[in-house]
N, CA, C and O atoms as a printed pandas DataFrame, in Angstrom:
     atom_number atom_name residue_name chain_id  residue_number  x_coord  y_coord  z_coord
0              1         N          UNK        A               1  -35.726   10.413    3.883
1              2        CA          UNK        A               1  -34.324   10.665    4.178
2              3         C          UNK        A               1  -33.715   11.473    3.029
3              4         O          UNK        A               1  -33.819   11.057    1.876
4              5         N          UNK        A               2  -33.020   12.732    3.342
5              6        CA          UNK        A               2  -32.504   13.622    2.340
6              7         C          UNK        A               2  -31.326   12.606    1.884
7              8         O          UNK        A               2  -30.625   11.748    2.421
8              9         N          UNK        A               3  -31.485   13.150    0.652
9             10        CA          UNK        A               3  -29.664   12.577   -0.383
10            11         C          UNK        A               3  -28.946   13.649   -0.002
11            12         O          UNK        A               3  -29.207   14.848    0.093
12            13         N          UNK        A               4  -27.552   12.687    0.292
13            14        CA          UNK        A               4  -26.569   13.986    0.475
14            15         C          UNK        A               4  -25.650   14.391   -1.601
15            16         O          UNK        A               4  -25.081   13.602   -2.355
16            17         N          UNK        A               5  -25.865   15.487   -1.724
17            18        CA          UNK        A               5  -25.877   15.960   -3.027
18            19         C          UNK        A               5  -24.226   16.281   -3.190
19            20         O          UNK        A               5  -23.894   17.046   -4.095
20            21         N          UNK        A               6  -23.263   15.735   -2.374
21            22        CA          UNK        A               6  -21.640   15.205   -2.577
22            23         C          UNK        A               6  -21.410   14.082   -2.456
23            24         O          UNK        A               6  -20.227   13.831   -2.223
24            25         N          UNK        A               7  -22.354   12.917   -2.547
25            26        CA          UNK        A               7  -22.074   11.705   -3.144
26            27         C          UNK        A               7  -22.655   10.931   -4.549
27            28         O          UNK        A               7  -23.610   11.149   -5.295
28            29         N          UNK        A               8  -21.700   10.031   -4.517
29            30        CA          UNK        A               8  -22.358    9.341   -6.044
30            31         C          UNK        A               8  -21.421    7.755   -5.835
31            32         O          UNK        A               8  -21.006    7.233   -4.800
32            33         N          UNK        A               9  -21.339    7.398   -6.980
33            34        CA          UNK        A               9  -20.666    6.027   -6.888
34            35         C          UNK        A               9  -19.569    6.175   -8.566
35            36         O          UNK        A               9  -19.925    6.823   -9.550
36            37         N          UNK        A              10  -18.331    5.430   -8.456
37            38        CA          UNK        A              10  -17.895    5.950   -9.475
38            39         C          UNK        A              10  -18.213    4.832  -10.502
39            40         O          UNK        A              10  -18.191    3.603  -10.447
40            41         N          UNK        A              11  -18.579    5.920  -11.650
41            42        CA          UNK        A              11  -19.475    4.982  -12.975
42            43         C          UNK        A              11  -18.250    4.125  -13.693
43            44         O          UNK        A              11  -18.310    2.895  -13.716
44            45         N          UNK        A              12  -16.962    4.954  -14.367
45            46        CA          UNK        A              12  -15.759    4.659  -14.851
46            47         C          UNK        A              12  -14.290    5.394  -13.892
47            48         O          UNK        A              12  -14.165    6.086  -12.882
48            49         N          UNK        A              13  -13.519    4.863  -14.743
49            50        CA          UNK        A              13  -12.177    5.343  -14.359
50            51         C          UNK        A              13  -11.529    4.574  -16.063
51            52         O          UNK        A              13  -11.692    3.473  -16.589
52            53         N          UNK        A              14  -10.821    5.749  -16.438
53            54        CA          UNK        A              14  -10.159    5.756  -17.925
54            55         C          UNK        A              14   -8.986    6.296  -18.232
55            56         O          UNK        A              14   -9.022    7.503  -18.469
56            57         N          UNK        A              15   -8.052    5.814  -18.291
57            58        CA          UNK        A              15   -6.742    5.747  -18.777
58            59         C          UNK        A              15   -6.742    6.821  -19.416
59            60         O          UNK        A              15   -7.945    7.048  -19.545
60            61         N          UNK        A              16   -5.827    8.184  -20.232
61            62        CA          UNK        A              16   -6.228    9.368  -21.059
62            63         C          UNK        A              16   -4.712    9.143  -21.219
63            64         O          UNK        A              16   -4.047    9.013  -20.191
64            65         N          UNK        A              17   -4.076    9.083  -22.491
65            66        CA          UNK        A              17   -2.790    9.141  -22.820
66            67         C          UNK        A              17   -3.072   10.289  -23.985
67            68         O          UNK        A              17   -3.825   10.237  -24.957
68            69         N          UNK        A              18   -1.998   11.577  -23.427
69            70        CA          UNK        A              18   -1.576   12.712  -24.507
70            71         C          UNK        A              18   -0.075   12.548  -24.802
71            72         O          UNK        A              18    0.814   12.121  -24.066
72            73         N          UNK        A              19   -0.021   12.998  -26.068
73            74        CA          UNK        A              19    1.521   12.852  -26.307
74            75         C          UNK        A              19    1.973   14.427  -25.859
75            76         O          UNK        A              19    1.249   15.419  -25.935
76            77         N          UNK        A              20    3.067   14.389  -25.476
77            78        CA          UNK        A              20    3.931   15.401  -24.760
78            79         C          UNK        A              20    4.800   16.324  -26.271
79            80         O          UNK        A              20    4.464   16.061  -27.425
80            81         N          UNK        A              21    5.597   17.083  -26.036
81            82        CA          UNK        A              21    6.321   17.545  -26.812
82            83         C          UNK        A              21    7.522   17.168  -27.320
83            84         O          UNK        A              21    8.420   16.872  -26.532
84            85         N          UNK        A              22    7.698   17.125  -28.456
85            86        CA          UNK        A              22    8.857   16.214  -28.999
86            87         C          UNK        A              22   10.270   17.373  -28.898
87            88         O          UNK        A              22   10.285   18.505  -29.380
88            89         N          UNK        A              23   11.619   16.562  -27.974
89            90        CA          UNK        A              23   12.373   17.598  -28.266
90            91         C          UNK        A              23   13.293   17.397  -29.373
91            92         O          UNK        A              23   13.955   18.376  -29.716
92            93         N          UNK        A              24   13.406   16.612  -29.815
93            94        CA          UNK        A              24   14.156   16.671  -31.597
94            95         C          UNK        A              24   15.584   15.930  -31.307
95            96         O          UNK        A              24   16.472   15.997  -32.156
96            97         N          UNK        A              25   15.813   15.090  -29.855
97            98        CA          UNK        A              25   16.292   14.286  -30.041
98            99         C          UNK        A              25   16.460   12.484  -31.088
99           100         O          UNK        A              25   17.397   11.803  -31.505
100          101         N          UNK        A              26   14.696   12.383  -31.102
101          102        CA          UNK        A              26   14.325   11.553  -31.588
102          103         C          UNK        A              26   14.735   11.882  -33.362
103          104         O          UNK        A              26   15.153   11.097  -34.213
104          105         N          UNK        A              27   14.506   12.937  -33.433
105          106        CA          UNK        A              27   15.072   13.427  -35.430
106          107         C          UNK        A              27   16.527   13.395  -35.369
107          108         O          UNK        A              27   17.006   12.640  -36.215
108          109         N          UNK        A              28   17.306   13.937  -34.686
109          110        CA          UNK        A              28   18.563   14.179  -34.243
110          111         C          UNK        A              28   19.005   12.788  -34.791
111          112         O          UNK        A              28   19.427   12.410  -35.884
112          113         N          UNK        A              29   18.780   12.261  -33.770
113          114        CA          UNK        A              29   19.322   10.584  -33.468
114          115         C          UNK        A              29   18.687    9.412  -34.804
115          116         O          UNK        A              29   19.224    8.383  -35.211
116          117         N          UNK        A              30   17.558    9.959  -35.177
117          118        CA          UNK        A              30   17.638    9.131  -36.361
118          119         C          UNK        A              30   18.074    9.798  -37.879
119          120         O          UNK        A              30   18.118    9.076  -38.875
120          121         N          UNK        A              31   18.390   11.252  -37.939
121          122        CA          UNK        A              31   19.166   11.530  -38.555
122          123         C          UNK        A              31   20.587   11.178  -39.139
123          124         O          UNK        A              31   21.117   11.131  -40.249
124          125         N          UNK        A              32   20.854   11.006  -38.120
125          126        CA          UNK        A              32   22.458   10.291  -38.162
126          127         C          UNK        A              32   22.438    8.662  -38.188
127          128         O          UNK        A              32   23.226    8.181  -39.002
128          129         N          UNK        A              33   21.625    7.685  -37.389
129          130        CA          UNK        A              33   21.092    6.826  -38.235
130          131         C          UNK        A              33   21.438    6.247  -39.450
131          132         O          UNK        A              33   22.316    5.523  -39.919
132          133         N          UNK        A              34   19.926    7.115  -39.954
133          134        CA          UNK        A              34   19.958    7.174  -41.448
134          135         C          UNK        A              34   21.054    7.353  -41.983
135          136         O          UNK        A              34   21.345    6.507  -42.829
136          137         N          UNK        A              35   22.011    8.401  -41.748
137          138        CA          UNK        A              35   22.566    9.129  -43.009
138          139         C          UNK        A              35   24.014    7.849  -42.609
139          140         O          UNK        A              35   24.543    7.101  -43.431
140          141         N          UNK        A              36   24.248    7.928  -41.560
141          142        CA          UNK        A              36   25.549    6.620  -41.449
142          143         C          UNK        A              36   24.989    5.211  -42.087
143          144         O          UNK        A              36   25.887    4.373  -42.169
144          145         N          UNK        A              37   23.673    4.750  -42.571
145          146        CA          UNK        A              37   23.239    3.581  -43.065
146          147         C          UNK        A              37   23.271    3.857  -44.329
147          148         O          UNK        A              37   23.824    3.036  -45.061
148          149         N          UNK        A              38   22.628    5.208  -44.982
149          150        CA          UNK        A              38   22.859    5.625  -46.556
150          151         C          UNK        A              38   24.003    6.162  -46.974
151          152         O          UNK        A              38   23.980    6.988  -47.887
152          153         N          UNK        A              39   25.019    5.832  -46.459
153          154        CA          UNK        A              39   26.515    6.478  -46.677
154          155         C          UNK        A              39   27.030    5.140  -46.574
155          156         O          UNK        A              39   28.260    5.175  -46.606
156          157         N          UNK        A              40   26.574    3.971  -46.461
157          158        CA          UNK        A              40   27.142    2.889  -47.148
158          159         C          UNK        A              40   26.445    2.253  -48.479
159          160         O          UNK        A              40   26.795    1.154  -48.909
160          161         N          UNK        A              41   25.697    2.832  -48.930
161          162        CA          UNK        A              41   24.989    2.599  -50.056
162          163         C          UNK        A              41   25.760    3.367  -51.314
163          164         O          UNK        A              41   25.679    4.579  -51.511
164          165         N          UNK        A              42   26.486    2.483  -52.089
165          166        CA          UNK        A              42   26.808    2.767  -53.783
166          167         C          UNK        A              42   28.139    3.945  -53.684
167          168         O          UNK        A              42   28.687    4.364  -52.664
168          169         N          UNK        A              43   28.301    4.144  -54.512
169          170        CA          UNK        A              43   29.560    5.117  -54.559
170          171         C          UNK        A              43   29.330    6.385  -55.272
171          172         O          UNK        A              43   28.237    6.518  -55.822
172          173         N          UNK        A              44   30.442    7.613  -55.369
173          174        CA          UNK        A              44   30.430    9.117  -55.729
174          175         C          UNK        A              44   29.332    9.622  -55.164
175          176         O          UNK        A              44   29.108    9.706  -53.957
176          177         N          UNK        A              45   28.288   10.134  -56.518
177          178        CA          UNK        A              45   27.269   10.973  -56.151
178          179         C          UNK        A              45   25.992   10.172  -55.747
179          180         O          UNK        A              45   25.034   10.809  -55.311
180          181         N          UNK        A              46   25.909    8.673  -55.877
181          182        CA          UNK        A              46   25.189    8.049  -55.670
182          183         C          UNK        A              46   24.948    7.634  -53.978
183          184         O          UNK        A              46   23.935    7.160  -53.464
184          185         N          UNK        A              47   26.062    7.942  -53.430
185          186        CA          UNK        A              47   26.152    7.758  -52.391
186          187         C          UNK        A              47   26.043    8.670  -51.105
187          188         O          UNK        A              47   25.890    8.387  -49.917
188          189         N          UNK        A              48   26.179    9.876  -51.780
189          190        CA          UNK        A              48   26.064   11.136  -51.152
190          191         C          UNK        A              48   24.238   11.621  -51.340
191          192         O          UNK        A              48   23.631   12.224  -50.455
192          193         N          UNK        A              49   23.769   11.301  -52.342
193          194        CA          UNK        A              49   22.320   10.843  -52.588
194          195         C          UNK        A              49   21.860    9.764  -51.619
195          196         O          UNK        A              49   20.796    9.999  -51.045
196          197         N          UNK        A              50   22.399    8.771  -51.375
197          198        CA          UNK        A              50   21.739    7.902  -50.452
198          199         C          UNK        A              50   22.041    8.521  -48.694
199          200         O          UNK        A              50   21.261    8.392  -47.750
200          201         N          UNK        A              51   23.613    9.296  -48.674
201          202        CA          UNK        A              51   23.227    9.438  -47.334
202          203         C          UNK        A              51   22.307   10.673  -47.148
203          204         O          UNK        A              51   21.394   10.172  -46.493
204          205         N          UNK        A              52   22.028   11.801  -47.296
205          206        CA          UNK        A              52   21.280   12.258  -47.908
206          207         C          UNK        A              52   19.688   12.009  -47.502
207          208         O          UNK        A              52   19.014   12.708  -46.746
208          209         N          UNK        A              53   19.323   10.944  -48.139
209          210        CA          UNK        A              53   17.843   10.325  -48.295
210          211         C          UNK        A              53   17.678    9.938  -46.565
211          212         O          UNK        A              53   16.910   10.431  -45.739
212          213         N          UNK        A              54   18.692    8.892  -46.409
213          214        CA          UNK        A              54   18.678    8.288  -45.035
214          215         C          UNK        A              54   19.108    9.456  -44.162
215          216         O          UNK        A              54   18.836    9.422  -42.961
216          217         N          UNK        A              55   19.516   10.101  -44.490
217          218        CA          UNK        A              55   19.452   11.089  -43.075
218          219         C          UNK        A              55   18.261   12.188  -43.312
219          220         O          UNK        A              55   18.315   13.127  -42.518
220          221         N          UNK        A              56   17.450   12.224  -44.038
221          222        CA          UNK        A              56   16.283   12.753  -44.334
222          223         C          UNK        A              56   15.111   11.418  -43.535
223          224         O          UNK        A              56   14.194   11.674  -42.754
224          225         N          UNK        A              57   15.373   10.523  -43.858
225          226        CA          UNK        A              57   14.136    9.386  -43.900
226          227         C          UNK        A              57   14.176    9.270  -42.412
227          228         O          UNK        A              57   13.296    9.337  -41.554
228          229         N          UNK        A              58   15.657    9.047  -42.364
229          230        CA          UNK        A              58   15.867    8.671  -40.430
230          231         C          UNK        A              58   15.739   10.040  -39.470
231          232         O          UNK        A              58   15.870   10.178  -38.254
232          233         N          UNK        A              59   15.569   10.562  -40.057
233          234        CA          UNK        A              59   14.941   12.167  -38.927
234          235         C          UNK        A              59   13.525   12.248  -39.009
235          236         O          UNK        A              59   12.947   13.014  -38.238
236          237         N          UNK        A              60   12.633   11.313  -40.141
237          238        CA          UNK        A              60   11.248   12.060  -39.983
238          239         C          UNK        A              60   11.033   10.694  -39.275
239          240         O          UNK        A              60   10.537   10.779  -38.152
240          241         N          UNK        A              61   11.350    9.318  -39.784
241          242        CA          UNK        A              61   11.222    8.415  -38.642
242          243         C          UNK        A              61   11.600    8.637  -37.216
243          244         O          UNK        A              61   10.581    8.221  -36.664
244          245         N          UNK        A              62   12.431    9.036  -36.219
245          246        CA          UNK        A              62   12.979    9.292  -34.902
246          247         C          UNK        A              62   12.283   10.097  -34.757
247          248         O          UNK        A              62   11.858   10.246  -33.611
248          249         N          UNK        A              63   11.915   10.817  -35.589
249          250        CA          UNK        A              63   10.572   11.989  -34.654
250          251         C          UNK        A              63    9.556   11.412  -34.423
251          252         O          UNK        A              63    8.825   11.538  -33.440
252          253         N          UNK        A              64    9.442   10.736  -35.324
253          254        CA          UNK        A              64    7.569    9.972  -35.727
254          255         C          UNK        A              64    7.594    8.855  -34.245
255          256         O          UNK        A              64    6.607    8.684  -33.530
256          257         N          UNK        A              65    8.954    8.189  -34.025
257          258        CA          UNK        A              65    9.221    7.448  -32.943
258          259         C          UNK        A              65    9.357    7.809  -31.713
259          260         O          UNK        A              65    9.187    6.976  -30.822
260          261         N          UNK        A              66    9.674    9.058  -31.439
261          262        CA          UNK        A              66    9.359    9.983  -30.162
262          263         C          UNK        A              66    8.228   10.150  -29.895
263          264         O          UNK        A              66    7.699    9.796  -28.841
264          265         N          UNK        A              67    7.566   10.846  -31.027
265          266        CA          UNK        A              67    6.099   11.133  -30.714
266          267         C          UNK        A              67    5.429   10.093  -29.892
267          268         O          UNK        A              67    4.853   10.210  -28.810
268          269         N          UNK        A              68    5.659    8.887  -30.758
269          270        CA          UNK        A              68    4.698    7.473  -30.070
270          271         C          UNK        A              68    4.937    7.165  -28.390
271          272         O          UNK        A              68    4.084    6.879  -27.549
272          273         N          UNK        A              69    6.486    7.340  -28.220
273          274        CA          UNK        A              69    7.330    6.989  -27.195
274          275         C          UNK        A              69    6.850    8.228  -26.099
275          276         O          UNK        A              69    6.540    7.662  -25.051
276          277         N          UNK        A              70    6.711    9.449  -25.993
277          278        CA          UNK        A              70    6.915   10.795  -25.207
278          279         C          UNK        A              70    5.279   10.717  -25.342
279          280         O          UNK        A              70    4.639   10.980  -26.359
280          281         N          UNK        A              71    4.797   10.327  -24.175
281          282        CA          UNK        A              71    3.391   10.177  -23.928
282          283         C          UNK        A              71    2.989   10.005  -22.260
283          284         O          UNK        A              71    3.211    9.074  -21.486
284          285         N          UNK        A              72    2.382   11.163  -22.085
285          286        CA          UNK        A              72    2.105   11.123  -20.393
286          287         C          UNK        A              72    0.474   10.239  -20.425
287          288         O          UNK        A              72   -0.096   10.023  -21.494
288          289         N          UNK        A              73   -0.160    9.764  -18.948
289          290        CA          UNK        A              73   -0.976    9.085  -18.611
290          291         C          UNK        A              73   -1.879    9.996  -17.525
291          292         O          UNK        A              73   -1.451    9.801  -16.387
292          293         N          UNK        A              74   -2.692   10.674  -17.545
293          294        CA          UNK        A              74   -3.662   10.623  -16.558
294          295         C          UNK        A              74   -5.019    9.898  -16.309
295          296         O          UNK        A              74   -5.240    9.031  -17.154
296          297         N          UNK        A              75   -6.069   10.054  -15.267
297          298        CA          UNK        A              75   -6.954    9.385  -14.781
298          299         C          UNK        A              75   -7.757   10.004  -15.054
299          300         O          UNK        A              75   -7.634   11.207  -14.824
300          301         N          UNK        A              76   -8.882    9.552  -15.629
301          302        CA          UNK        A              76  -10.452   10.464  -15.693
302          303         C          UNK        A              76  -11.027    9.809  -14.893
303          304         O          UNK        A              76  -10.575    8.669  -14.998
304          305         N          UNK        A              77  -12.104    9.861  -13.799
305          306        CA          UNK        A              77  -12.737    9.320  -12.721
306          307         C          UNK        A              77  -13.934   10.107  -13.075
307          308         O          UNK        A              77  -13.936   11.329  -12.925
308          309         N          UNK        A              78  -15.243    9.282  -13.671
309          310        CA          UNK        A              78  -16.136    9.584  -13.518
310          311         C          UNK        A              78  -17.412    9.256  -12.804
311          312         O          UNK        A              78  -17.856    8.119  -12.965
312          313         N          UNK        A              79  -18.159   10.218  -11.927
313          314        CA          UNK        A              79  -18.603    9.625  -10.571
314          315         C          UNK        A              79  -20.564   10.130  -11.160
315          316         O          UNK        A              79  -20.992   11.162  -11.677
316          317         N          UNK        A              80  -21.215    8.926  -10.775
317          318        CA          UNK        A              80  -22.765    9.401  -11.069
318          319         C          UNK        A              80  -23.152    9.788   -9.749
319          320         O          UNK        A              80  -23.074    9.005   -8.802
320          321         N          UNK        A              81  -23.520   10.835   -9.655
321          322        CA          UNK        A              81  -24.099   11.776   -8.537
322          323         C          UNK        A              81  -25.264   10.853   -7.719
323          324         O          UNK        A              81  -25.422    9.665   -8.000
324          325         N          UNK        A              82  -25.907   11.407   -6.876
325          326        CA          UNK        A              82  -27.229   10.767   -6.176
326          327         C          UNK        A              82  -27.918   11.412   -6.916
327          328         O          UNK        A              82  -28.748   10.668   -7.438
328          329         N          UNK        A              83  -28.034   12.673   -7.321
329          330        CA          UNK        A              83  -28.844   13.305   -8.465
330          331         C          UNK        A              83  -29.032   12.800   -9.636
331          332         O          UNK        A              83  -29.977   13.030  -10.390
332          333         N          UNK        A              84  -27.791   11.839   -9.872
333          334        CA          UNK        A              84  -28.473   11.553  -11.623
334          335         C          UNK        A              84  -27.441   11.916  -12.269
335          336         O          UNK        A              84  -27.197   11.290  -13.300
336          337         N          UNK        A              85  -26.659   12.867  -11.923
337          338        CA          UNK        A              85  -25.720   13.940  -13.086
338          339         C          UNK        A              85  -24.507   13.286  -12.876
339          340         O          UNK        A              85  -24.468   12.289  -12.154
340          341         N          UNK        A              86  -23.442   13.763  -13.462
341          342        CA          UNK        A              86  -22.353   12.975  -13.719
342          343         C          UNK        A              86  -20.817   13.951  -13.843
343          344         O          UNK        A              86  -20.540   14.891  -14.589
344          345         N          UNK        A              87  -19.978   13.231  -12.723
345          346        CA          UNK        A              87  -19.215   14.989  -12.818
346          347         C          UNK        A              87  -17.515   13.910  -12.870
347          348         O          UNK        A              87  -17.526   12.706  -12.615
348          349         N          UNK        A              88  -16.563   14.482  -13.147
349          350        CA          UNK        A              88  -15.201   14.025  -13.810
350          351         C          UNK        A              88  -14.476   14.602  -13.166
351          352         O          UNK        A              88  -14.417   15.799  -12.886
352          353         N          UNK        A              89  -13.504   13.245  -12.722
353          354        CA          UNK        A              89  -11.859   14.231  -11.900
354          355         C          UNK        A              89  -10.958   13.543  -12.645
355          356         O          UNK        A              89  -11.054   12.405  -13.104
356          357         N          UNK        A              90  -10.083   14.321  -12.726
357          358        CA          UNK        A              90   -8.648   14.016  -13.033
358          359         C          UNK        A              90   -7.794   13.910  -12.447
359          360         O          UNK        A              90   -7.730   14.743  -11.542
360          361         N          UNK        A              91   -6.778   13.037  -12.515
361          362        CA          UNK        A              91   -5.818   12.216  -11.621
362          363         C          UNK        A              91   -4.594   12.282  -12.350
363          364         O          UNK        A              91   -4.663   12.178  -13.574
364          365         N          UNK        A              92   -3.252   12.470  -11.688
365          366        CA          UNK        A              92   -1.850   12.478  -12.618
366          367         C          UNK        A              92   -1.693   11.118  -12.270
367          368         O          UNK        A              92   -1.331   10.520  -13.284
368          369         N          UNK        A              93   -1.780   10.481  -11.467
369          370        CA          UNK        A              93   -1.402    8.841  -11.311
370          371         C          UNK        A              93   -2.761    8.113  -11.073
371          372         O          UNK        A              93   -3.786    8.709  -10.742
372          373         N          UNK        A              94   -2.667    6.689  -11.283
373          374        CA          UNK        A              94   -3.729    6.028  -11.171
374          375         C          UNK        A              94   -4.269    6.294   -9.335
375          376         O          UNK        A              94   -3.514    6.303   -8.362
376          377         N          UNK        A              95   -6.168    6.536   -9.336
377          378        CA          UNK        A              95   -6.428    6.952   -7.994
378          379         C          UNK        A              95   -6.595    5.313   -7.326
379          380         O          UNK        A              95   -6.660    4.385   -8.132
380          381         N          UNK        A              96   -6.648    5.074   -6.101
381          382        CA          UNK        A              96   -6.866    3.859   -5.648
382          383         C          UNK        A              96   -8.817    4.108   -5.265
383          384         O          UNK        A              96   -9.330    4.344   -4.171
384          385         N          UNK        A              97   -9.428    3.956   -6.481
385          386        CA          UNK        A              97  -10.565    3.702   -5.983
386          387         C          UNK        A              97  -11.013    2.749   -7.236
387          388         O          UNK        A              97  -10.155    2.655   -8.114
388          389         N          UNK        A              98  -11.827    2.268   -7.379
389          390        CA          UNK        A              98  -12.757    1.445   -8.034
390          391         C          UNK        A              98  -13.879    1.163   -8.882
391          392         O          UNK        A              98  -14.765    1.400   -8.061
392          393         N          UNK        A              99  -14.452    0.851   -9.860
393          394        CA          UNK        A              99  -15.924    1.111   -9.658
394          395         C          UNK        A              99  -16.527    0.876   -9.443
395          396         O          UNK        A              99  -16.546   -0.354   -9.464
396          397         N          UNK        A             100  -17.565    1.385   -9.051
397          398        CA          UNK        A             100  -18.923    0.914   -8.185
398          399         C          UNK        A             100  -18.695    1.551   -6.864
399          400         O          UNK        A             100  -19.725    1.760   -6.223
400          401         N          UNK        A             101  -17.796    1.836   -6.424
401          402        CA          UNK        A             101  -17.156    2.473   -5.208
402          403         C          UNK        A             101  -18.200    3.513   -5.019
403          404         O          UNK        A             101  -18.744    4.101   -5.954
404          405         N          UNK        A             102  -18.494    3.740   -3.543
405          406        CA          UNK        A             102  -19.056    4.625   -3.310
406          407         C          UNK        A             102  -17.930    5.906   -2.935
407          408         O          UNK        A             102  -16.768    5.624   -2.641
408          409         N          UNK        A             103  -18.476    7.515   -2.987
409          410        CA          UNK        A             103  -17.639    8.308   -2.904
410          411         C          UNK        A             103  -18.115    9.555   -2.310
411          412         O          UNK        A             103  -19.299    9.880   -2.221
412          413         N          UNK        A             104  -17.069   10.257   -1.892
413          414        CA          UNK        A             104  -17.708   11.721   -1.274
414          415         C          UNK        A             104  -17.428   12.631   -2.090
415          416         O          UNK        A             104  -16.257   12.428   -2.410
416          417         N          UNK        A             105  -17.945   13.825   -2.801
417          418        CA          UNK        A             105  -17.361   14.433   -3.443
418          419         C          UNK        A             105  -16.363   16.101   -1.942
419          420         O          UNK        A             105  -17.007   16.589   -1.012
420          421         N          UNK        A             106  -15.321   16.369   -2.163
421          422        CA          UNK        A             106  -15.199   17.185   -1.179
422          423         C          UNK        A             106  -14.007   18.242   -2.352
423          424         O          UNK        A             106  -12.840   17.984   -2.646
424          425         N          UNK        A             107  -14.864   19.423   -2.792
425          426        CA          UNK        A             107  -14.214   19.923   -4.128
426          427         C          UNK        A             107  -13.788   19.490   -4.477
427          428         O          UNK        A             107  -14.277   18.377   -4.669
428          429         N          UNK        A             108  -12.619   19.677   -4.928
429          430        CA          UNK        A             108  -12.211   18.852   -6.662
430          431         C          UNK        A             108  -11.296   17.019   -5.904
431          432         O          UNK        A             108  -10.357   16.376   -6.373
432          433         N          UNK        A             109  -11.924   16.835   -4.972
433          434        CA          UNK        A             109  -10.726   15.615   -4.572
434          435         C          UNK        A             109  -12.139   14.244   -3.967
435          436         O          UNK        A             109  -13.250   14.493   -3.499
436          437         N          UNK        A             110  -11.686   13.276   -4.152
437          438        CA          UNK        A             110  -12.720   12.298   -4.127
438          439         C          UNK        A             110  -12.533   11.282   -2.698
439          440         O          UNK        A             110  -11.345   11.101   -2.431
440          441         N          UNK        A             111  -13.351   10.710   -1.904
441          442        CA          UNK        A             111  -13.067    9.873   -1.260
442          443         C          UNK        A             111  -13.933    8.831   -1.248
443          444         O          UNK        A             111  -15.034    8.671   -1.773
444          445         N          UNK        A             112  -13.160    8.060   -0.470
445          446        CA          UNK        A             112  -14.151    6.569   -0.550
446          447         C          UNK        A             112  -15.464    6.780    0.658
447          448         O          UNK        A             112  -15.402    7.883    1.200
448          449         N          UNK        A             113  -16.053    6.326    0.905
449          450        CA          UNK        A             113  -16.955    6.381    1.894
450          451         C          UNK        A             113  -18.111    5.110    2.102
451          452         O          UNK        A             113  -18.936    5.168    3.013
């Protein structure tokens, strides 16, 4: 009996989190933060030094906190062929299949079977 050479069974399925682009709200917003928390610190020039610092400290923090926060999710679906070989789809939302699932390959889109 021939193998049909568009199926396989899927080996994994893996979560892939990239961080997205930061738009500088996150520095923005902890800029001011900061500098309204170090502008109650000490008096004259000491204080203009502290807001200063905190609105320096609280902009590289709110960015650093975006970054973590501004993070998309796709699906890697990797399927072992009847051949042996091993081929990868990508998914923007989680796919409803499984593993161990058997599958059809039909170009780049997967089904159950």
């Amino acid at each position: 009996m021939a193998q049909d050479p568009n199926s396989g069974f899927i080996a994994a399925i893996n979560a892939i989190q990239t961080p997205e682009p930061a738009t500088g709200i996150g520095a923005v917003g902890g800029a001011v933060a900061g500098g309204l928390l170090g502008n109650q610190i000490g008096q004259g020039r000491g204080r203009t030094i502290a807001t200063i610092a905190g609105a320096i400290g609280g902009g590289l923090a709110g960015n650093g906190i975006e970054h973590e926060v501004r993070r998309s999710t796709t699906y890697q679906v990797q399927v072992r062929m009847t051949d042996g070989t091993y081929r990868n789809f990508t998914y923007p939302t989680q796919p409803q299949l499984a593993v161990g699932e058997r599958v059809h390959v039909d170009g780049d889109t997967l089904n159950a079977s």
